[in-house]
KEGUPA-982710 format. One record per residue (C-alpha): x, y, z. Coordinates in Angstrom, 3 decimals. Each point is the difference from the previous one (the first is absolute). Last residue first. Example, Ala and Ser with C-alpha at 12.3 -4.5 7.8 and 13.67 -1.06 7.14 Angstrom:
<nodes>
NODE        u        v        w
NODE   13.670   -1.060    7.140
NODE   -1.370   -3.440    0.660
</nodes>
This chain:
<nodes>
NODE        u        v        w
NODE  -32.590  -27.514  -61.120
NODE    0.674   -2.941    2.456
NODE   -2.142   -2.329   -2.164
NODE   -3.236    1.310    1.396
NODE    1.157    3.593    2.049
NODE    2.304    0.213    2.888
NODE    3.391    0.065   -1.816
NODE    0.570    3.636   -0.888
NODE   -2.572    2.363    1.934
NODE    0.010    2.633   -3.072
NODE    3.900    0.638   -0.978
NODE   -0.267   -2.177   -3.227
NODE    2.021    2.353   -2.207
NODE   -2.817   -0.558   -2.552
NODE   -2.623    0.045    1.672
NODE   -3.582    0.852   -2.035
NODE    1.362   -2.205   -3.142
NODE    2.279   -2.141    1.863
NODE   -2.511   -0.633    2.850
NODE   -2.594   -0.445   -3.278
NODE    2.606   -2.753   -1.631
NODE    0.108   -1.864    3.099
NODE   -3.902   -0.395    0.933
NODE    0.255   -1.198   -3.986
NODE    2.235   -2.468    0.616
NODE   -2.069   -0.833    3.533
NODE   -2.849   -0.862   -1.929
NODE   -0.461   -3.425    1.778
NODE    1.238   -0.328    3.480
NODE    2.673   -3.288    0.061
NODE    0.497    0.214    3.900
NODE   -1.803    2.466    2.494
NODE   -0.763    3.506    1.633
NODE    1.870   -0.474    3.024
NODE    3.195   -1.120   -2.820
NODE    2.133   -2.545    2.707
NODE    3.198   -0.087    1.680
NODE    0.036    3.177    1.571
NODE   -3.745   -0.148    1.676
NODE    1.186   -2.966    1.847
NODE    2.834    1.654    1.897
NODE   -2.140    3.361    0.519
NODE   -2.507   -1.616    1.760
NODE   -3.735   -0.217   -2.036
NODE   -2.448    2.082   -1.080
NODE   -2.338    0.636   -3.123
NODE    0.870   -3.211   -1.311
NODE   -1.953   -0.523   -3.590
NODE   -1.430   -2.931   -0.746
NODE   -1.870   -0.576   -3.760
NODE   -1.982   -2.698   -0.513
NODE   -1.144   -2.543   -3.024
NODE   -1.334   -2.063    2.642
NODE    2.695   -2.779   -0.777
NODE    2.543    3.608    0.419
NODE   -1.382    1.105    3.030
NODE    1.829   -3.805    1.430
NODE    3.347    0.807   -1.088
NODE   -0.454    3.833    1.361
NODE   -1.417   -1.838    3.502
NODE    3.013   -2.657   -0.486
NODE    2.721    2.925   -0.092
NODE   -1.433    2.130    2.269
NODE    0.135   -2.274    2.956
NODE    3.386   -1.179   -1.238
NODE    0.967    3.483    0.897
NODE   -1.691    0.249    3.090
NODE    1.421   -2.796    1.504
NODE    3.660    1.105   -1.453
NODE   -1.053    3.100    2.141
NODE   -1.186   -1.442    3.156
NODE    2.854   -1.040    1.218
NODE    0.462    2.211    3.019
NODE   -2.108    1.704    2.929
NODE   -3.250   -2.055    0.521
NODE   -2.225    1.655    1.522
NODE   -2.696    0.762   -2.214
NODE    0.589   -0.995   -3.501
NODE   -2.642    1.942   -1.446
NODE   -1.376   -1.213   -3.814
NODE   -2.209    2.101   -2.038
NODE   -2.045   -1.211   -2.743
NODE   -2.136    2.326   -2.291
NODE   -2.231   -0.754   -2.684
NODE   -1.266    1.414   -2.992
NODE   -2.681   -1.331   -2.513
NODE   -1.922    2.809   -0.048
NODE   -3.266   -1.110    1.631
NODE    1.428   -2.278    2.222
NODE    2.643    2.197    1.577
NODE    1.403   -1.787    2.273
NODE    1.984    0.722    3.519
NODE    1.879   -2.428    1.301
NODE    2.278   -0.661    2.944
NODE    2.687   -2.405    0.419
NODE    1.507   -0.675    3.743
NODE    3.784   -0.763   -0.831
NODE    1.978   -2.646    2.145
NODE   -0.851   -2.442   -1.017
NODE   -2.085   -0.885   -3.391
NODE   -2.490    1.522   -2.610
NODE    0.453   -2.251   -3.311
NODE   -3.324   -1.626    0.330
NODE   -1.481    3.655    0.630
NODE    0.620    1.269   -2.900
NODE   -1.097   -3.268   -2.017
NODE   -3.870    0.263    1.657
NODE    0.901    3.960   -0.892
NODE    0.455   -0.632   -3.452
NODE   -3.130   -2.220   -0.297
NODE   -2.153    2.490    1.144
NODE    1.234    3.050   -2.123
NODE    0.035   -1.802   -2.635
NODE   -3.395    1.134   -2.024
NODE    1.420    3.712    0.576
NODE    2.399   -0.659   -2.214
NODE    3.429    0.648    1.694
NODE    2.509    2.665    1.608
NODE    2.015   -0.498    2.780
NODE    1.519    3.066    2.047
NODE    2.513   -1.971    2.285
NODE    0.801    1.478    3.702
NODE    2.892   -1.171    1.811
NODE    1.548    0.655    3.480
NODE   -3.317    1.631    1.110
NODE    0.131    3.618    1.384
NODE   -1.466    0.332    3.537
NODE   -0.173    3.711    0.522
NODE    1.894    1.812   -2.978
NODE   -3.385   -0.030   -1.924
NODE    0.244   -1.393   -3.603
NODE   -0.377   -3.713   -0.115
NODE   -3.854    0.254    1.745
NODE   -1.198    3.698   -0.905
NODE   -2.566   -0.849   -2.487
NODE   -1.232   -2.166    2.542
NODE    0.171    2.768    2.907
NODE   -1.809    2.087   -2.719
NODE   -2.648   -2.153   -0.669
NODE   -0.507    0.058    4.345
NODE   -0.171    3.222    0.855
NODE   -2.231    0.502   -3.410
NODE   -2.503   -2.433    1.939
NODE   -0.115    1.583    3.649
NODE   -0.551    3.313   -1.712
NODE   -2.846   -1.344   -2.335
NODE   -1.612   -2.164    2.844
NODE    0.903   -3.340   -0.481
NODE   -2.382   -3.124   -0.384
NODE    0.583   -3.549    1.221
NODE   -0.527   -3.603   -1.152
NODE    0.495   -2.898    1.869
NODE    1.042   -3.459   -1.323
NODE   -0.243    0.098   -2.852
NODE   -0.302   -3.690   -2.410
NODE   -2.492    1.148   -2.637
NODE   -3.922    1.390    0.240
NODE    1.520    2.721    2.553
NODE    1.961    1.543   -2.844
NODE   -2.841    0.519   -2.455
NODE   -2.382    1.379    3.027
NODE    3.150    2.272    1.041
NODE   -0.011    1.232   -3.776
NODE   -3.460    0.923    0.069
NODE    0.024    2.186    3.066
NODE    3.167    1.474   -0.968
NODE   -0.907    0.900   -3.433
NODE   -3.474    1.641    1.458
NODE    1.902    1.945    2.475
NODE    2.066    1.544   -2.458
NODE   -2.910    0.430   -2.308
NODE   -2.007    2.219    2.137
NODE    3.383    2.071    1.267
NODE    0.797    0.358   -3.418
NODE    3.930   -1.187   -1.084
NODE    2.096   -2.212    1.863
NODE    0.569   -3.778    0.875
NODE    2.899   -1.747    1.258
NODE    0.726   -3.456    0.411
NODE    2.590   -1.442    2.170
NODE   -0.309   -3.978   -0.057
NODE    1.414   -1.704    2.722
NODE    2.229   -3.404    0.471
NODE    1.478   -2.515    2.552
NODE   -2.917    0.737    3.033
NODE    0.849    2.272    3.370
NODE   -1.393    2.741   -1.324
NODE   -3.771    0.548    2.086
NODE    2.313   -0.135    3.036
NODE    1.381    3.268   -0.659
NODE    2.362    1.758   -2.717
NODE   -1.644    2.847   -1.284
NODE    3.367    1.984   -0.948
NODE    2.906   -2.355   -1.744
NODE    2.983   -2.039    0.527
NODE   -2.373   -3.021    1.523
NODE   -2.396   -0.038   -3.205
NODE    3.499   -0.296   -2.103
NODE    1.225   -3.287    1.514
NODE   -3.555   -1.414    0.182
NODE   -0.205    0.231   -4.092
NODE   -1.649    3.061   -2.181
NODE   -2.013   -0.215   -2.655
NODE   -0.828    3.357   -2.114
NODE   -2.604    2.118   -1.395
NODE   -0.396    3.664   -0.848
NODE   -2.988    1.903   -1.714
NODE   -2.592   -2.766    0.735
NODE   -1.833   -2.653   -2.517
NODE   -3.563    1.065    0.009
NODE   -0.973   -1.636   -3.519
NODE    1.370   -3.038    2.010
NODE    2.473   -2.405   -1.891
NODE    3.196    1.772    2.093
NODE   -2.411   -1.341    3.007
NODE    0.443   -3.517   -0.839
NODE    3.102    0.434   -0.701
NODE    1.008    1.156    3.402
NODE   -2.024   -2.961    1.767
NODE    2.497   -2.419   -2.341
NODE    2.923    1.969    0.940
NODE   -0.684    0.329    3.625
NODE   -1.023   -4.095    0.419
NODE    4.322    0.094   -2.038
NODE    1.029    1.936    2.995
NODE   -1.333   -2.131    2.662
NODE   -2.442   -0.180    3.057
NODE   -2.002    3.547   -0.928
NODE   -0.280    3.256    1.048
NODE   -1.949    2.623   -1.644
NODE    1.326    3.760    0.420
NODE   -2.569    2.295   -1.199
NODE    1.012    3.838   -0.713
NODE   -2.719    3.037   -0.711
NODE    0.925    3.086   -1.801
NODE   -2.426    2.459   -0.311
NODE   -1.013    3.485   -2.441
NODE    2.892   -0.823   -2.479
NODE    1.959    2.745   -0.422
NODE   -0.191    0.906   -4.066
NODE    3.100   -0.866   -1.928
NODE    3.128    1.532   -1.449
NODE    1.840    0.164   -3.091
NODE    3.337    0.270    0.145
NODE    2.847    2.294   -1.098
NODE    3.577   -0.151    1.000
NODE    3.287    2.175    0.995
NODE    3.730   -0.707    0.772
NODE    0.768   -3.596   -1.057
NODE    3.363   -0.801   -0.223
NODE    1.138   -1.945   -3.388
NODE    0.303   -3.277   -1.100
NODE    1.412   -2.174    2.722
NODE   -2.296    2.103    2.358
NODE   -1.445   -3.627    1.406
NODE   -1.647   -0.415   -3.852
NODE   -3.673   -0.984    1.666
NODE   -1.538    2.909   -1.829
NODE    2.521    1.516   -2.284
NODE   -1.329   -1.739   -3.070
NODE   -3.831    0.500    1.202
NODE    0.225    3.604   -0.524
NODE    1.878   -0.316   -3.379
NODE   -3.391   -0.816   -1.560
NODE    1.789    0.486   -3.589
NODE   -1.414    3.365   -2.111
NODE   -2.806    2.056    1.423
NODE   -3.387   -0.505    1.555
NODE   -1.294    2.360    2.681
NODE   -4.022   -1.008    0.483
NODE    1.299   -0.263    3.578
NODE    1.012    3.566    0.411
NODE    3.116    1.280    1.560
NODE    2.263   -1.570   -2.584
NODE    2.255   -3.139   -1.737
NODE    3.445    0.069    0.044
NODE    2.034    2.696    1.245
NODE    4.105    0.116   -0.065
NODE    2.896    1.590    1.863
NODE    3.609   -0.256   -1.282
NODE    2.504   -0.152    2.628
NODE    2.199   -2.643   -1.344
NODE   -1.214   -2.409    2.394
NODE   -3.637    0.625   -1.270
NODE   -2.603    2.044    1.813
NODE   -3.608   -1.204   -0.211
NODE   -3.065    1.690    0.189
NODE   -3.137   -2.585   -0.121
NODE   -3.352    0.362   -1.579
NODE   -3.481   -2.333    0.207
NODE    0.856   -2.188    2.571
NODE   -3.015   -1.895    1.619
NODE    0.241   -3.010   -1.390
NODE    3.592   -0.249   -0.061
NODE   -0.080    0.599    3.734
NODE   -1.782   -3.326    0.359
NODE   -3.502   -1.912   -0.392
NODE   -3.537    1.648    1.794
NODE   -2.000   -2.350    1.211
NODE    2.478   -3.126    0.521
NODE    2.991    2.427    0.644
NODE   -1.962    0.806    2.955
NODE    2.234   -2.131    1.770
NODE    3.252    2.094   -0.319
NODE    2.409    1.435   -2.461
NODE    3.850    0.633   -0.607
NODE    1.055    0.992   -3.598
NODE    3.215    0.409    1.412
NODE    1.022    2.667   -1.752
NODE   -3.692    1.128    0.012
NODE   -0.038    0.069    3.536
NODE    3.416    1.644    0.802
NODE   -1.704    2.775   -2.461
NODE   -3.151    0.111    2.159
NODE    2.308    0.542    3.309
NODE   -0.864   -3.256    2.581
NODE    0.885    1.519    3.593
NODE   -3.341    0.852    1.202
NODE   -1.449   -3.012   -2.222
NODE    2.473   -2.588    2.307
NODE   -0.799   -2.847   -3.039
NODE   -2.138    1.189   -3.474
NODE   -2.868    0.310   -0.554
NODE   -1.198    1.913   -3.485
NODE   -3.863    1.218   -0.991
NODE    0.674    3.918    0.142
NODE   -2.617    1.687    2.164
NODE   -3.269    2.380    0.150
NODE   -2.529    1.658    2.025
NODE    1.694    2.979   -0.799
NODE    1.793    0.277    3.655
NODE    0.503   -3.587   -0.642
NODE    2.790    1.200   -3.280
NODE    1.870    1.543    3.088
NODE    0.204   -2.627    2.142
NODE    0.898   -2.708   -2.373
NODE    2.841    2.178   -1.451
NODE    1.442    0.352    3.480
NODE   -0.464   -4.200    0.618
NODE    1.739   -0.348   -3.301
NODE    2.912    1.493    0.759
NODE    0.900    3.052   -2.302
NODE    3.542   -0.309   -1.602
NODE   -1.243   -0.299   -3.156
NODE   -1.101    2.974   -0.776
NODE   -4.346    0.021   -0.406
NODE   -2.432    0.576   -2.855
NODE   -3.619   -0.807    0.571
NODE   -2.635   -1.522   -1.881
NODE   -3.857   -0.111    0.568
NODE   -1.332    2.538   -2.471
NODE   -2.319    1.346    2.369
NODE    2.681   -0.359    2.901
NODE    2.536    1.919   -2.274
NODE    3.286   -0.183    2.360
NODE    3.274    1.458   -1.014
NODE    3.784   -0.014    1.223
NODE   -0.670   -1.878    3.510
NODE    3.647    0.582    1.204
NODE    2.140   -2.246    1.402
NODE    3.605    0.493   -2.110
NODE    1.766    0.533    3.163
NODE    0.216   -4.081    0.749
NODE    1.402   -0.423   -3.367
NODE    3.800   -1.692    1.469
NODE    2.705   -0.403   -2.296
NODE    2.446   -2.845    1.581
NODE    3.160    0.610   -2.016
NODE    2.724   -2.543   -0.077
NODE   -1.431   -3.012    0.111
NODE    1.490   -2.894   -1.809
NODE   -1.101   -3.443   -1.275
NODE   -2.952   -0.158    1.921
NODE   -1.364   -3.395    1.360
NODE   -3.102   -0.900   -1.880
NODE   -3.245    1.249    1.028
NODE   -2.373    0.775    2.224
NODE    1.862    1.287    4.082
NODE   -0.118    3.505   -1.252
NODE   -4.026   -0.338    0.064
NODE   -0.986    2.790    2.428
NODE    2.645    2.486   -0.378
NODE   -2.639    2.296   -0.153
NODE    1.344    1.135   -3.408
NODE    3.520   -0.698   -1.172
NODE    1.969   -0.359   -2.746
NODE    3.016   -1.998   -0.639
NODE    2.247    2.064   -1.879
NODE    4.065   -1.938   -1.285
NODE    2.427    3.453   -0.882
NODE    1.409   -0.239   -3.229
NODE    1.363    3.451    0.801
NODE   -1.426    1.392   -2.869
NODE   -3.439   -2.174    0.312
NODE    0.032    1.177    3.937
NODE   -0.093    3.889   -0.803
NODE   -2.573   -0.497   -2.577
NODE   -2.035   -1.672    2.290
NODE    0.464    2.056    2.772
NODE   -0.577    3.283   -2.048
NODE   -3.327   -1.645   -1.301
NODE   -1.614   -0.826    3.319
NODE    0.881    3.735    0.627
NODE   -2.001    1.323   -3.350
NODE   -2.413   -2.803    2.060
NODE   -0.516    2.358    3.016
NODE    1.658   -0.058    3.253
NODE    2.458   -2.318   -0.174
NODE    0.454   -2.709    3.293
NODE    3.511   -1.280   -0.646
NODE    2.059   -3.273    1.319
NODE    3.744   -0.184   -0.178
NODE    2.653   -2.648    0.231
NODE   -3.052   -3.163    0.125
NODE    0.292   -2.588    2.879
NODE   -0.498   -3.794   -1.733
NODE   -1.272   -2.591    2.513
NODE   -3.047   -0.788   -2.122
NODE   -0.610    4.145   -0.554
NODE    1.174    2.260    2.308
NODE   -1.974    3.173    0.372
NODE   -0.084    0.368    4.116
NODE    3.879   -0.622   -0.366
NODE    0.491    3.367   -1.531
NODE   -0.852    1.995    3.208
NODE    3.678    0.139    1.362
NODE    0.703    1.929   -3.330
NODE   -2.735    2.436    0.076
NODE   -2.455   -0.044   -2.784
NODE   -0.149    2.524   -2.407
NODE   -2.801    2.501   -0.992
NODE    0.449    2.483    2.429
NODE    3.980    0.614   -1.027
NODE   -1.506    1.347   -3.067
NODE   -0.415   -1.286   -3.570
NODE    3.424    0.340   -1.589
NODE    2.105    0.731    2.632
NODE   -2.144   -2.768    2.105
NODE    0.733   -2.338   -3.477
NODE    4.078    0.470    0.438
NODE    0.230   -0.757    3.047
NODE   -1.757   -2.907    0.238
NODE    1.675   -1.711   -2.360
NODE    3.017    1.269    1.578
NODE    2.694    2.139   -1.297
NODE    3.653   -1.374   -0.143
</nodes>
């Protein structure tokens, strides 16, 4: 019997395959796939697709390979289709400020070359010279400057998509004044690849800001941090990116010294004209120092993005991976209280970290269990269970972005009773009908 493999290196060159004995570098929650690809051009993203919806072959795609640990466990993988060759930079009009790029250019390439305009696309994302753009709209992944300048969605003005029948569609354009038909872009954004692969996108970019300046504010709690944080959200010079961080995360990252060694920081970062940057931080330090700090210090631009990345990073990086993260999302009005109740429920063995978002209304908790070999999953599965019980009288949302594989099977990562998820399961019909795209590791196990 022809392999898999076999059969798509006939098809699309020996090149293009993956060696057997290299397969287990693409497994997915414990699952190895029987072939993964790397086409060439999308009229070879099509091939594979049409190829696997024959076969009834089960596609996870794959980008950076970032984010493989969000999501439900898969149902099947079969076919691991790799865009990593699709990295070009297809168009860029700085005086129109949009580019066109495939999606299987990392974000730290595209950054580099839109800054050779002066220029650069408004999206974080963790391990950015991994991160591919369309891995980051699957995911819909962000960072801190979310506060500034929102999401992926609001930067997206057309997507190329190719379906699991092989079909390829474009929605929206290379201009932003494009309007046509249903805003499909923002459909796909966040979908995991359940709904098609994404193989080329449009975005509009942004001016380089002339300075970036970072202030880390420490303080003797987290819920001092939130009030102080407020305070400065109120400001007409709020900053660009702000978030609270507890001792546990201020002694995983750079610029830790003496001057950390309280319970809580703020991280606020502040970009634009040189004049005003230094303006904003000079007024916002007076705001700050008028509360509970403690010290304040300022970071150099390099020293700063060093360290906004190194959050971004935190869940992500192989080095020092938590046993559970939880993606919470609230009102920013709660943020406070949630994390008083957060940190009731913190126990032995696990060290909890957070990182909030007081702006957006997002926090993060990670837990390590360091050193202690066994047990800790039915911990960490109760753990989730009263933290998604407790969201809930906050009018939350929790979503586990990681946890071991013997938790992750016996729950939904992206949670319980979600609302529209009738009509999330009439559109996977409608754009999947053989439901080969990542089975099982979307909402509901779509």
């Amino acid at each position: 019997m022809t392999s898999l493999s076999d059969t798509l290196a006939r098809s699309l060159g020996y090149e293009t395959v993956v060696p057997p004995e290299r397969l287990g570098d693409y497994t997915v929650d414990g699952v190895t796939p029987e072939a993964t690809v790397f086409p060439a051009n999308i009229e070879a993203v099509s091939e594979v697709l049409s190829l696997a919806t024959r076969e009834g072959r089960a596609v996870t795609p794959w980008g950076g390979g970032t984010k493989m640990a969000l999501g439900n466990v898969p149902r099947r993988v079969d076919l691991v289709v790799g865009l990593g060759r699709l990295n070009r930079v297809l168009s860029h009009e700085p005086a129109d400020m949009v580019a066109s790029v495939e999606a299987g250019i990392t974000l730290k390439a595209l950054q580099e070359q839109l800054a050779r305009q002066g220029q650069f696309l408004p999206l974080e994302a963790p391990l950015p010279s991994r991160a591919t753009v369309g891995g980051v709209l699957a995911a819909n992944a962000n960072g801190p400057s979310r506060l500034a300048y929102g999401t992926a969605r609001d930067w997206l003005i057309g997507i190329k998509v190719v379906h699991s029948d092989g079909t390829v569609t474009k929605n929206g354009g290379r201009v932003v004044k494009n309007v046509s038909g249903y805003d499909l872009n923002k459909l796909y954004t966040g979908s995991l690849g359940t709904l098609g692969i994404i193989v080329e996108a449009n975005f509009k970019v942004a001016p380089l800001p002339q300075e970036k300046r970072t202030l880390i504010v420490t303080y003797p709690s987290p819920s001092a941090a939130v009030d102080s944080a407020h305070e400065l959200l109120s400001q007409s010079f709020s900053p660009q990116a702000l978030l609270i961080i507890n001792r546990e995360i201020m002694e995983r990252l750079p610029e830790s010294n003496a001057t950390w060694y309280e319970e809580a920081a703020i991280l606020a970062l502040f970009a634009g004209r040189r004049s005003a940057v230094k303006r904003k931080v000079d007024d916002s330090a007076s705001v700050l120092k008028r509360s509970s700090a403690r010290a304040v210090k300022s970071l150099s631009q390099e020293d700063g993005d060093g360290l906004w990345q190194a959050v971004t990073d935190l869940g992500w990086a192989e080095e020092g991976l938590p046993d559970l993260v939880l993606r919470v999302s609230i009102m920013p009005s709660q943020v406070r209280d949630f994390l008083v109740m957060a940190d009731s429920l913190a126990s032995h063995p696990f060290k909890q970290g957070v990182v909030a978002d007081v702006g957006w209304g997002m926090v993060r908790l990670l837990w390590w269990a360091d050193g202690v070999a066994s047990g800790t999953g039915a911990l960490l599965g109760g753990m989730i269970g009263r933290l998604r019980e407790e969201a809930r009288r906050y009018m939350g949302h929790v979503v586990v972005e990681r946890c071991p594989l013997e938790v992750k099977g016996n729950i939904d990562v992206w949670g319980d009773s979600l609302e529209g998820m009738d009509i999330m399961r009439r559109i996977k019909q409608e754009l999947d009908p053989a439901g080969i795209l990542n089975p099982g590791r979307f909402a509901g196990r779509i």
